[in-house]
FIVOMI-852080 format. One record per residue (C-alpha): x, y, z. Coordinates in Angstrom, 3 decimals. Layout:
<midrens>
xx / yy / zz
X / Y / Z .
...
</midrens>
This chain:
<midrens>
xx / yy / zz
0.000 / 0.000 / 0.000 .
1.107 / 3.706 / -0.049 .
1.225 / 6.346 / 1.873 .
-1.826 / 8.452 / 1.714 .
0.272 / 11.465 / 2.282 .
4.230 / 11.687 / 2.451 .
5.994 / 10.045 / 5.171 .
9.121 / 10.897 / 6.299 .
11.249 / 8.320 / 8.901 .
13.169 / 9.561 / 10.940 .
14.777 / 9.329 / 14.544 .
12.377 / 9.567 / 17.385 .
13.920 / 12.566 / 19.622 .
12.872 / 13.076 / 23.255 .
10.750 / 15.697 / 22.216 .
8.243 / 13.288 / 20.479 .
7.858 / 11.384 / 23.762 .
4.576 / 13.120 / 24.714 .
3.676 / 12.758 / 21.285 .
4.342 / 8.913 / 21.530 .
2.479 / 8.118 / 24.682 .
-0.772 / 10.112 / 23.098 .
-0.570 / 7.760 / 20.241 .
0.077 / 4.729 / 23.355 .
-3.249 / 5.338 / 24.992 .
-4.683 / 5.605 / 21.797 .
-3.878 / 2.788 / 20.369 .
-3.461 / 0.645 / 23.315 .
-5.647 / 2.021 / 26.430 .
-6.439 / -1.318 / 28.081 .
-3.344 / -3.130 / 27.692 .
-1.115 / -0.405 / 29.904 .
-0.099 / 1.774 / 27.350 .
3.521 / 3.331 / 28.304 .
4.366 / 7.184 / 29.680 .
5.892 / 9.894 / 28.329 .
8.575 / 9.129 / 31.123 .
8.490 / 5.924 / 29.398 .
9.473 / 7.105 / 26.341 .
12.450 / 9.523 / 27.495 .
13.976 / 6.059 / 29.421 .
13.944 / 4.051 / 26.199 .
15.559 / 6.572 / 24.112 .
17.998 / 7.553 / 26.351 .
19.019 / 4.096 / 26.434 .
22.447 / 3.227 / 24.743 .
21.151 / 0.097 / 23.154 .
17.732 / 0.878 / 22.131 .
16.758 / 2.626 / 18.898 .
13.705 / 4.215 / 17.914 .
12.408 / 5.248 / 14.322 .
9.797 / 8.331 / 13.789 .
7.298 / 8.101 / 10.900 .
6.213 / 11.833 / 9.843 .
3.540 / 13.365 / 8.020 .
3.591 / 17.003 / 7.193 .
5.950 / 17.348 / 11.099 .
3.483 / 15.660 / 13.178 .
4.492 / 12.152 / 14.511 .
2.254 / 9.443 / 13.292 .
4.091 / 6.140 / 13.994 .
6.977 / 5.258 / 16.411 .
8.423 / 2.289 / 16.468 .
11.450 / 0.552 / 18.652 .
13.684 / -2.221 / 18.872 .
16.658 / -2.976 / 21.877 .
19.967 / -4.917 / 21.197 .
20.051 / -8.081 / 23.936 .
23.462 / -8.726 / 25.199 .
26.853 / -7.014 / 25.176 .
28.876 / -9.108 / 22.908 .
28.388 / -10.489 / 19.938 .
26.718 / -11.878 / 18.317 .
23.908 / -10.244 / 19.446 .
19.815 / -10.714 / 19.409 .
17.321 / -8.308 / 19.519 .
13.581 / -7.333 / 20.673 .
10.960 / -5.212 / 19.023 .
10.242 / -3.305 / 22.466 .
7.205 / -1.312 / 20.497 .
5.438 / -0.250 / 17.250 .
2.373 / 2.067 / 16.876 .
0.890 / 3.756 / 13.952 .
-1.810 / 6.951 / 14.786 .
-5.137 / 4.959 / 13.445 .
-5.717 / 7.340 / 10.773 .
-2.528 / 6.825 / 8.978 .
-2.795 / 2.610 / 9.663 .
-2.664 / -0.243 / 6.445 .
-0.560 / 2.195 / 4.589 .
2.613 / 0.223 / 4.667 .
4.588 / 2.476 / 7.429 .
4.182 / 0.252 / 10.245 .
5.878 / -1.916 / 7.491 .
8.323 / 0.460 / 6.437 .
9.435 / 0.872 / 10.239 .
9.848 / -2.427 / 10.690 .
12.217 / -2.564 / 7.718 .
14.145 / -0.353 / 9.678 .
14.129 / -1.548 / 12.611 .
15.427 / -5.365 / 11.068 .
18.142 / -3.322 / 8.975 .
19.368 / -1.670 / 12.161 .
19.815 / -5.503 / 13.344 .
21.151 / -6.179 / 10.742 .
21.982 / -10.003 / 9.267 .
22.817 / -12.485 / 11.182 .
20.472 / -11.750 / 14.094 .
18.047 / -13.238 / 15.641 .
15.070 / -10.784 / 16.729 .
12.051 / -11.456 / 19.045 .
8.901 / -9.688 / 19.459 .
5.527 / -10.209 / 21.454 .
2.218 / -9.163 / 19.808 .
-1.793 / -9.717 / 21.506 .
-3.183 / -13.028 / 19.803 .
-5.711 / -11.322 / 18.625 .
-3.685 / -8.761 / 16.755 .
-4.299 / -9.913 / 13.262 .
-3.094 / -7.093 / 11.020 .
-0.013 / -6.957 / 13.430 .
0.138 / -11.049 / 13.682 .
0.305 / -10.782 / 9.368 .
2.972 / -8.014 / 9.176 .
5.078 / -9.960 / 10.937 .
4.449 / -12.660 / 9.729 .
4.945 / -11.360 / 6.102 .
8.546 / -10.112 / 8.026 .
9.507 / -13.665 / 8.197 .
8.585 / -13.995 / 11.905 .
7.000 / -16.723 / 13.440 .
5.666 / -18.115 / 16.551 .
7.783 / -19.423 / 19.104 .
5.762 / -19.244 / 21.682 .
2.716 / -18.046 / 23.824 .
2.976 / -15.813 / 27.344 .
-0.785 / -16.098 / 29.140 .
-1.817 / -12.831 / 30.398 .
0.957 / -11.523 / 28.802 .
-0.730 / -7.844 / 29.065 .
-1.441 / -6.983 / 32.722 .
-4.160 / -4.589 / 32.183 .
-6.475 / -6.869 / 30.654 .
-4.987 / -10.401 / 30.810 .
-4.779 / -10.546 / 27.608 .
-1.872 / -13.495 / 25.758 .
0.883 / -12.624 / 23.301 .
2.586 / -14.714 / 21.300 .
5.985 / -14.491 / 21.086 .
7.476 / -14.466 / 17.430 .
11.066 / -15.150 / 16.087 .
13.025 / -13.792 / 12.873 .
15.775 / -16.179 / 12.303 .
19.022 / -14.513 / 11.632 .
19.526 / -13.956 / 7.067 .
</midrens>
């Protein structure tokens, strides 16, 4: 799909944390959706890095992934991906994820949990190569709900 307007990716800065937790409690109110405080933790993290989608300056998807270990070679985890709900099955969750996989780069294993009943979510990774590995019950605190936990084997 394309983008219905243009899109330009970025890095996510501190100052789009507000922005980002707006777009959490949007998109995922029941399941605990993460501070702004949340936000400024991750990206000041050394081994965490965070892409910014962009339309027309305002932040409309976020997405993050964290390197696991300190020596190689490494794995990594897809700590979060949202798109704003008007700007969703466009292809940037997609194109974020793209990132987020090149940033890993090859030879890398990388993990990521997503609700069961995530299907659009559950099919983009999928289409990623991902699969299941496994299944956490109650994986969400808020409202119980599982998550499946899905593997891209290193390329």
């Amino acid at each position: 799909m394309t983008s219905p307007v243009n899109i330009v990716y970025d890095a996510l800065t501190r100052r789009d944390a507000a922005r980002c937790a707006e777009l959490e409690t949007l998109l995922f109110g029941g399941d605990d959706p993460w501070p702004e405080m949340a936000f400024v933790r991750e990206l000041a993290a050394g081994h965490n890095h965070y892409v910014a989608a962009r339309a027309e300056g305002t932040l409309v998807g976020y997405a993050g992934i964290s390197r696991l270990g300190r020596t190689a070679p490494f794995e990594y985890e897809i700590h979060t991906i949202g798109v704003d709900p008007a700007y969703q099955r466009h292809g940037i969750g997609r194109a974020m994820m793209t990132r987020l996989l090149e940033r890993a780069g090859e030879g890398s294993a990388v993990y990521l949990e997503v609700r069961t009943d995530n299907e659009p979510a559950i099919e983009l990774y999928r289409g990623l190569g991902f699969v299941n590995v496994g299944l956490r019950k109650r994986y969400y605190r808020a409202s119980g709900a599982d998550a499946f936990t899905m593997r891209r084997e290193p390329v």
